[in-house]
Every structure is written in structure tokens, then in C-alpha cells.
VEXLUM-716641 format. One record per residue (C-alpha): residue number from 1; residue in one letter; y negated, z, x negated. Coordinates in steps of 0.05 Angstrom, whole numbers. Layout:
BEGIN
PT  resi  resn   north      up    east
PT   NUM     a       Y       Z       X
...
END
This chain:
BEGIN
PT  resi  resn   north      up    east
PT     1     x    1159    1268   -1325
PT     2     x    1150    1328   -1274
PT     3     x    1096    1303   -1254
PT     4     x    1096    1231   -1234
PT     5     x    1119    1237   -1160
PT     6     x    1052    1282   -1156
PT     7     x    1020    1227   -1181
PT     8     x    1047    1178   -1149
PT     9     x    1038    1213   -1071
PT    10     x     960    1226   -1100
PT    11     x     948    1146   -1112
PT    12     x     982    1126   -1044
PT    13     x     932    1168   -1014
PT    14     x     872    1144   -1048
PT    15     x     901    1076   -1029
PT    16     x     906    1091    -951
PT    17     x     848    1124    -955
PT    18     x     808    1064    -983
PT    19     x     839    1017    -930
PT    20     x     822    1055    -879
PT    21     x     746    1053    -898
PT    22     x     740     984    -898
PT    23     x     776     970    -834
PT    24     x     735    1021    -805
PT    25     x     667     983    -835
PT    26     x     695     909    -820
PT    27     x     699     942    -742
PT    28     x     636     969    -755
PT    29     x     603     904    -771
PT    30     x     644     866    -726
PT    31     x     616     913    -664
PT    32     x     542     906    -697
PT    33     x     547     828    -707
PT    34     x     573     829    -620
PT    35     x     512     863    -607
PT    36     x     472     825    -643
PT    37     x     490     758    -607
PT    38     x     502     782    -540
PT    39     x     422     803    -551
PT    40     x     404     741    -577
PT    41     x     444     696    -524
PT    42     x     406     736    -469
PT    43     x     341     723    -495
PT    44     x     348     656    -509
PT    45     x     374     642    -433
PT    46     x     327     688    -399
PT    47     x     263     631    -421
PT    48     x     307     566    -403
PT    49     x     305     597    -335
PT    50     x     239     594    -326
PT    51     x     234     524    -347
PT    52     x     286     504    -295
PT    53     x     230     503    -242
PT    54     x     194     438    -245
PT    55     x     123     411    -206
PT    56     x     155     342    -178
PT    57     x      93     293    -156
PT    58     x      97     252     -94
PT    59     x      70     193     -72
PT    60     x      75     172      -2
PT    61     x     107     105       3
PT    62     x     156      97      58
PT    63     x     215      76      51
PT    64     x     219     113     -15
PT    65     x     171     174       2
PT    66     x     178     185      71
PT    67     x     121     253      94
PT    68     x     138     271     168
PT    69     x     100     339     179
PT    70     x     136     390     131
PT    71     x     192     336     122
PT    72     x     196     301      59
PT    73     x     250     245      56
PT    74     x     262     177      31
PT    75     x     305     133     -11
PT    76     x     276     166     -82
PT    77     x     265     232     -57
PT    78     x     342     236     -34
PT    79     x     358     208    -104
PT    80     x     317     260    -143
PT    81     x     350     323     -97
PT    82     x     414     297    -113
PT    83     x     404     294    -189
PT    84     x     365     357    -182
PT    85     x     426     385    -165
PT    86     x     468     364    -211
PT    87     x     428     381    -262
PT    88     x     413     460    -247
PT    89     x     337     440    -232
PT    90     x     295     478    -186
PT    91     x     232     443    -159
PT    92     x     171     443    -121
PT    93     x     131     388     -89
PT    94     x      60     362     -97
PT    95     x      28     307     -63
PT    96     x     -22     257     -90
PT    97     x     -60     205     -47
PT    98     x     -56     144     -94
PT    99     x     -10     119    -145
PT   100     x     -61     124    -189
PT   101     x     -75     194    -173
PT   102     x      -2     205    -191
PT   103     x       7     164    -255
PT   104     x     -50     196    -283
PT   105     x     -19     269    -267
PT   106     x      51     250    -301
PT   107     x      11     223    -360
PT   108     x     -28     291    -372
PT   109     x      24     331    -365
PT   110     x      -1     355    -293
PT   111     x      70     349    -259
PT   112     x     145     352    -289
PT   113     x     162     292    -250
PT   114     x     135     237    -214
PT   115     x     177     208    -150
PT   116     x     170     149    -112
PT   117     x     176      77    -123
PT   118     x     144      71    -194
PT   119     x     148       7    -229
PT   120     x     170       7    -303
PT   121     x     111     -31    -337
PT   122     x      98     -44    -415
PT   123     x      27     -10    -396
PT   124     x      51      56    -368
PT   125     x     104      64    -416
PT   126     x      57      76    -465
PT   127     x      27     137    -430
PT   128     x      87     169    -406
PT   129     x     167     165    -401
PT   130     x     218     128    -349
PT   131     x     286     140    -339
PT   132     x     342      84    -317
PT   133     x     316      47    -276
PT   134     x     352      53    -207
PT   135     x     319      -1    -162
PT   136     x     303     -70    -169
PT   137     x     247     -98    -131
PT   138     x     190    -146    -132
PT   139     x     123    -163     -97
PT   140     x     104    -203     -35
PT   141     x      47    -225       5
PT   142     x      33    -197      84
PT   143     x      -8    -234     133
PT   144     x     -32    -248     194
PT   145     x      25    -280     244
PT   146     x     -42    -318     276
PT   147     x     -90    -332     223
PT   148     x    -151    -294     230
PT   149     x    -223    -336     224
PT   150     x    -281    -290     226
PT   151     x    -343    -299     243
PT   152     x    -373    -311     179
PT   153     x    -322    -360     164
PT   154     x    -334    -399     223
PT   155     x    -414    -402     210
PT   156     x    -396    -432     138
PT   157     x    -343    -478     168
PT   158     x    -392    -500     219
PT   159     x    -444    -505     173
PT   160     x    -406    -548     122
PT   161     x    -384    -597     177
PT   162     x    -467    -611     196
PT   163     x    -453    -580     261
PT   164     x    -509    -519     245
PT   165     x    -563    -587     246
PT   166     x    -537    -615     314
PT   167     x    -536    -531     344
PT   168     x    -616    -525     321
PT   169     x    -634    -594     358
PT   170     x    -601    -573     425
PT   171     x    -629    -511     416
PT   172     x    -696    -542     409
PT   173     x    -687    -582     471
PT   174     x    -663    -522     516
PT   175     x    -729    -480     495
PT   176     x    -774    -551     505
PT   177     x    -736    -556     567
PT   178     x    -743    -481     587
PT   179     x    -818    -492     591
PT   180     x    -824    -564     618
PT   181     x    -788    -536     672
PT   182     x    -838    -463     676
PT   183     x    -891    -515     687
PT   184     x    -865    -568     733
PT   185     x    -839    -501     786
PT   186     x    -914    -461     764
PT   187     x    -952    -534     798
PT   188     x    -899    -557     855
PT   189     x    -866    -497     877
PT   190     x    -913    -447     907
PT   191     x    -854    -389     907
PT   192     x    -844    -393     838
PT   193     x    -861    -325     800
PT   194     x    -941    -332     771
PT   195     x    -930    -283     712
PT   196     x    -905    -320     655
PT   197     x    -855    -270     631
PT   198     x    -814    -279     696
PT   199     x    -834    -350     705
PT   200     x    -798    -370     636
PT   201     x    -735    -319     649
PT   202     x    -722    -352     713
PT   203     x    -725    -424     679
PT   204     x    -694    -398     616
PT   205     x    -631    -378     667
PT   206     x    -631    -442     711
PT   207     x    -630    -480     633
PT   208     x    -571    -444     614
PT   209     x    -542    -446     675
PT   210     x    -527    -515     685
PT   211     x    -519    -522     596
PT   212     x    -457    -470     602
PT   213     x    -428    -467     674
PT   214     x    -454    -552     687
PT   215     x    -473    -514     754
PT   216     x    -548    -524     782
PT   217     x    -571    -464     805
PT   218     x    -602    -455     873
PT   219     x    -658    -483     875
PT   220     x    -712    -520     918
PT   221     x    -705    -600     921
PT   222     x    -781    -613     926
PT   223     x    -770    -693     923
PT   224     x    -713    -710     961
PT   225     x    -662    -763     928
PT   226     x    -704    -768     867
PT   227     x    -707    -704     856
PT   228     x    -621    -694     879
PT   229     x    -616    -752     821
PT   230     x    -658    -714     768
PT   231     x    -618    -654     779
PT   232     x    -547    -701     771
PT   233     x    -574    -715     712
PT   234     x    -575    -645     691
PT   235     x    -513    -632     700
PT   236     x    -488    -689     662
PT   237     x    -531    -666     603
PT   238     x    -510    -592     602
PT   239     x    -435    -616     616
PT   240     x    -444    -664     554
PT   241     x    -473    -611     513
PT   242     x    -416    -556     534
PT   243     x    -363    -603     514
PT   244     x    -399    -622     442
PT   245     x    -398    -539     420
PT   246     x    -330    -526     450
PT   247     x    -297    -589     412
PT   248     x    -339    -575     348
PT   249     x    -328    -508     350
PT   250     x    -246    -519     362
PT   251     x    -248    -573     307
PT   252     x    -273    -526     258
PT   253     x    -229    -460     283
PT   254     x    -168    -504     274
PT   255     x    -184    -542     209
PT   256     x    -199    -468     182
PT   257     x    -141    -443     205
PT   258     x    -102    -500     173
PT   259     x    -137    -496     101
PT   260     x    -134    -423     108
PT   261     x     -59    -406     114
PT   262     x     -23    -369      59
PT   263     x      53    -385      45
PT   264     x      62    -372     -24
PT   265     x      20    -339     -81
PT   266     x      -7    -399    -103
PT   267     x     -48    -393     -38
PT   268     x     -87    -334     -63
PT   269     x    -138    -369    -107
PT   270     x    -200    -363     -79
PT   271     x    -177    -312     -23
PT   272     x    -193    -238     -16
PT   273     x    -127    -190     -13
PT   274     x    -108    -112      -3
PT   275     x     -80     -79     -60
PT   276     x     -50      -1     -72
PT   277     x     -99      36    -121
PT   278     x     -61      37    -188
PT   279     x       2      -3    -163
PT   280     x      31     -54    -199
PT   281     x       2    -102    -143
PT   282     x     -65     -88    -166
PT   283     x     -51     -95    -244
PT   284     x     -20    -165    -214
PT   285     x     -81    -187    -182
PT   286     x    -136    -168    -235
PT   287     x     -88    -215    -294
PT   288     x     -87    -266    -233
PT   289     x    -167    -258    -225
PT   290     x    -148    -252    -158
PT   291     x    -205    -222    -116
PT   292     x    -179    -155     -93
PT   293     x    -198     -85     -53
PT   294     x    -154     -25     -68
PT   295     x    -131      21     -20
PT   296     x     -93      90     -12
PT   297     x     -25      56      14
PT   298     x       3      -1      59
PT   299     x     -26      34     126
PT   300     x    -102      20      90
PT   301     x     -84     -39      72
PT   302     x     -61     -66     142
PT   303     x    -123     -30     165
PT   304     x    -163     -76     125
PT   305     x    -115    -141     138
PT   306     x    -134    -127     220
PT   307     x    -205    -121     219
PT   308     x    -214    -190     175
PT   309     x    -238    -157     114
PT   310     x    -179    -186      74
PT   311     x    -133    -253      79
PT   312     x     -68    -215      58
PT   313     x     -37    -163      25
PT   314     x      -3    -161     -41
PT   315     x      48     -98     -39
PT   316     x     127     -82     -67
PT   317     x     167    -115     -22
PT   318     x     214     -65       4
PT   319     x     153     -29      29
PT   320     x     116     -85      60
PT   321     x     196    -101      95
PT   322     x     205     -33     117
PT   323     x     139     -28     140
PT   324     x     139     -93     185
PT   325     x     214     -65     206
PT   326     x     177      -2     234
PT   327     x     123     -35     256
PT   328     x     143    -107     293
PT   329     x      93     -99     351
PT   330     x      36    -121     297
PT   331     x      22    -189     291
PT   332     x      37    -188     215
PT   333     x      92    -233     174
PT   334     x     114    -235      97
PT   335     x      99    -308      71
PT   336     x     136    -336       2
PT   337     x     197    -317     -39
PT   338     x     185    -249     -86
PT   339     x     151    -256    -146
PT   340     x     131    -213    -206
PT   341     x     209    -174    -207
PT   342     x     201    -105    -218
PT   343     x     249     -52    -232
PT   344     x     234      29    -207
PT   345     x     249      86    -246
PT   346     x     223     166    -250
PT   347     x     161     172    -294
PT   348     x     165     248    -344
PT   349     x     112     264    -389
PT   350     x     125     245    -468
PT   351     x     178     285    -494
PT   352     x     205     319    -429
PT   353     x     275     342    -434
PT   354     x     299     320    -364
PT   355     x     298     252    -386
PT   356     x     366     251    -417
PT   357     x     398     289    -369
PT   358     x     360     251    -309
PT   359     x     382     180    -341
PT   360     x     456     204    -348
PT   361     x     459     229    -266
PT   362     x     419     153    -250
PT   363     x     474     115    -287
PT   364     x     525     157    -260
PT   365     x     498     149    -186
PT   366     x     499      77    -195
PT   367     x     565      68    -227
PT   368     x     594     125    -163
PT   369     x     558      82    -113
PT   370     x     507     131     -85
PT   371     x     453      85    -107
PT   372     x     480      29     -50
PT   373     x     496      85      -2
PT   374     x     418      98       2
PT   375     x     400      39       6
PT   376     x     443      18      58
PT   377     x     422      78      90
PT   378     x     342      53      81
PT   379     x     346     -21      87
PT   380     x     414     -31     131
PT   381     x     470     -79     104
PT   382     x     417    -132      98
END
């Protein structure tokens, strides 16, 4: 019984003891298992940094892309810095020459992003991802304010009236004329040139003289009044003849002008139009079987629309409206209502993980109203 309190102070001891170890070890692990994830938090966020630079695509298409120089502005790029932002994304830019050119970067995986006004279609859907869409659009059709008849048109037009038939006869009188008259001046007029060559020139001019002026040209009168009749009679023919060509020729111009004039797509069948390479304006005109050329972008196009090589353009109609707004000293004008609605959205590769996050900062744009700020801010109030 002595010894129980000996006891006793010997199993508090061993007791303390034991508690102390495994607070010390639960400290120990606690310490290692810190360690462990502060490690493991730093790699994980040292790789998403590097994929928070992206390779954003552009297209030039004003008022959406806008390239001045080293200035890069526009309706969509605006939009995409903005989300950018809010996101945490840093970017860089690269250019492409053609829609085309861009869709096909986006699809292989080329560029993070592609930005500028991209219609959402069935067709590129299925090679790579949109977000929200953010703009609603359509397409139009550009023309000439004064229709354009070129020269081949007019030959066809004149052709199909019979007016080509009538042109060969009085051309076939002015060269039997031309040398009736070499050899009436070669006999009476002893002046007159004796080498052939000049002999015919000089008729050949005093023929078309009086056919397109209905002027006689100076000339001798070697039979007095009969001869002052003959030449009256000249100038009767070539007036006669002037005013058949300029009224034919007017006839046709105008009735060309009149079956040629677009004002709605309907008018396309048959015609020739400008298209963007890969835009949605071209994919419209090939399921039309609308005869089309494809171009770089809307300057190309009007390029092409000026020197007669196409009866209009087919384009998105904010940029064919912002285009005409920049440009109004052209003689150009947008015919018909829009057709084929579109809507615009950013294209990302399959699978990209800035499509959630971009899609969540569109919405959120459009619900804050920053969406109708820019385009106020592009297309005025209108």
C-alpha cells in the first residue's frame, strides 16, 4: 500500500508523456501536409499562366475590325478587350487577309480566337465553336447609283435589237462611198493627191466628216449649183445616218439600263455579283447558283463593282452601311430589305476553355448594356 502513490505519479507520466508524442506528430503531419499543398498549388498555377496568353485572329472588316496603321479598333475588337479583361486573358493579335483564311486557322487550332463579324452557321459549327451570339445582322445587295452598261453589254443589246445588220450596211456604203468619191476627185480635180494611200485618207475624212459633224468639208465645187445640190445632199445623208446610231444606240443604253436594275435579290438571277472569300455571302450565292467572284473584303469588291466586272455586291449589311457612310462621294446605293438574318458570335477551336467564360462576359455585356453602347458608338442612334 506504500507504494501506490509511486505508482500512480509513474502512470501520469507515461500518460503525459504519450500525449505529448502525438500532438507533437499530429503538428508534424499537419506542417508536412502545408507543405505539401502550398507545393502543389504553386505548380498547378505556375502552367495556367502560361495558357492565359492567347493568339486572337483578325479579320479586317470595318466597322467590326477597324486596321488604321498600328491601330486596331472596331465594334468586336472593343468587345473582345473588354471581356479579355474581365476574364484575366492576355492576348496577341494576328491578321488574316480573308475570312476564309481565318476560319480555317480557328478550325486547326492555328489561333485561340477568332474576331470580327463571324456568322454563326450550321456549316462552321461543325468545325469549330461560337460563343453567344452578340450581334444580329443580315445581308444586302450594293450597286451602282447610275447603272453601269459596258461595252460588251451594249454590243449584245445592239446586236439583239438587229441594229449590228443596219451598222454593217452603212458601213458598207461609207467605204463604197470613200472610193466613188477617190475616183470622181483622181478624174475632175487636178489638185487632188495621185498616190492612192493619201487619195483614199483624204476622201475617207471628207466621208466621215459630213456622216459625224453633217459638215462638208472644204472642198472645190467643180459644177456649180449641181454640184452645191449634190453636196446638200450629203449632208442630209450623213445628218440622217448620225441621228439613226445616236437614237439606236440611246434606245438600247436605256432599255438596258431599265432591264438591268437590281432592287431586290430576286434581281440577281442571271447577274454576276462580288462576294467576300469564305463569307457567309458567298456560301449564299453558291445555294442560290448565283454567279459569283470572291474577293479579299468590301474595298475589292467595290473595286470590281466600278470597273463593270460585277452588277452588285452581296455583303453583311452593317459593313456594306458603314462603308457607304464612310464613303458617300461613290456613286454606290444598297437596294432591297435584308435578307438571309444572321447572328455574329466569336469562333474557338473544339473544346477551348474560354468559351464558357467568354459566353458568360457576352450575356453579361448585353444584359449591362455595353453591347448597345458600341453600337451606338459604330452605327449612331440610327
Amino acid at each position: 500500500m506504500q507504494f501506490q502513490p509511486l505508482q500512480s505519479r509513474s502512470y501520469c507520466h507515461n500518460l503525459l508523456s504519450s500525449h505529448l508524442k502525438v500532438v507533437l506528430m499530429q503538428r508534424f503531419l499537419a506542417a508536412i501536409f502545408f507543405v505539401i499543398s502550398f507545393a502543389s498549388a504553386a505548380q498547378a498555377q505556375e502552367p495556367s499562366q502560361e495558357t492565359r496568353r492567347i493568339l486572337v485572329g483578325l479579320h479586317e472588316s470595318p466597322p467590326f475590325v477597324i486596321v488604321e496603321g498600328d491601330e486596331i479598333s472596331g465594334m468586336a475588337v472593343d468587345l473582345w478587350e473588354y471581356i479579355a479583361a474581365e476574364i484575366g486573358v492576355e492576348y496577341d493579335y494576328k491578321s488574316f487577309d480573308t475570312v476564309a483564311q481565318l476560319i480555317d486557322a480557328v478550325s486547326a487550332k492555328q489561333v485561340d480566337l477568332a474576331v470580327t463579324n463571324l456568322t454563326i452557321t450550321e456549316k462552321r459549327a461543325s468545325r469549330f465553336d461560337f460563343t453567344q451570339p452578340w450581334f444580329d445582322a443580315g445581308l444586302r445587295i450594293m450597286v451602282n447609283d447610275t447603272p453601269h452598261v459596258g461595252f460588251s453589254g451594249l454590243i449584245e443589246g445592239l446586236r439583239d435589237a438587229g441594229y449590228l445588220k443596219a451598222y454593217g450596211w452603212l458601213a458598207l456604203i461609207i467605204v463604197l462611198s470613200t472610193f466613188g468619191m477617190t475616183l470622181f476627185d483622181r478624174k475632175f480635180d487636178k489638185d487632188f493627191p495621185r498616190r492612192w494611200t493619201e487619195g483614199v485618207s483624204e476622201s475617207f475624212y471628207s466621208v466621215m466628216s459630213v456622216v459625224t459633224s453633217g459638215k462638208a468639208p472644204k472642198r472645190k465645187n467643180l459644177f456649180g449649183w449641181v454640184g452645191r445640190i449634190w453636196q446638200g445632199l450629203w449632208l442630209v445623208c450623213g445628218i440622217a445616218v448620225m441621228a439613226y446610231v445616236t437614237s439606236s444606240v440611246t434606245s438600247v443604253m436605256t432599255s438596258l439600263s431599265l432591264t438591268g436594275t437590281i432592287n431586290n435579290v430576286s434581281d440577281l438571277q442571271g447577274k454576276t455579283v462580288a462576294v467576300s472569300e469564305g463569307s457567309s455571302a458567298e456560301e449564299f450565292a453558291h445555294d442560290s447558283v448565283i454567279t459569283s467572284i470572291s474577293t479579299h473584303n468590301i474595298k475589292a469588291s467595290v473595286n470590281a463593282l466600278d470597273k463593270g466586272w460585277v452588277e452588285a455586291i452581296i455583303g453583311d449589311a452593317p459593313v456594306l452601311e458603314y462603308y457607304l457612310y464612310k464613303n458617300p462621294q461613290l456613286d454606290l446605293k444598297i437596294v432591297g430589305p435584308i435578307f438571309q438574318p444572321e447572328k455574329y458570335g466569336f469562333g474557338l477551336p473544339h473544346g477551348s476553355p474560354l468559351r464558357r467564360e467568354m459566353t458568360i462576359e457576352v450575356v453579361g455585356a448585353q444584359e449591362d448594356g455595353l453591347i448597345e453602347k458600341l453600337r451606338t458608338e459604330y452605327f449612331g442612334d440610327n
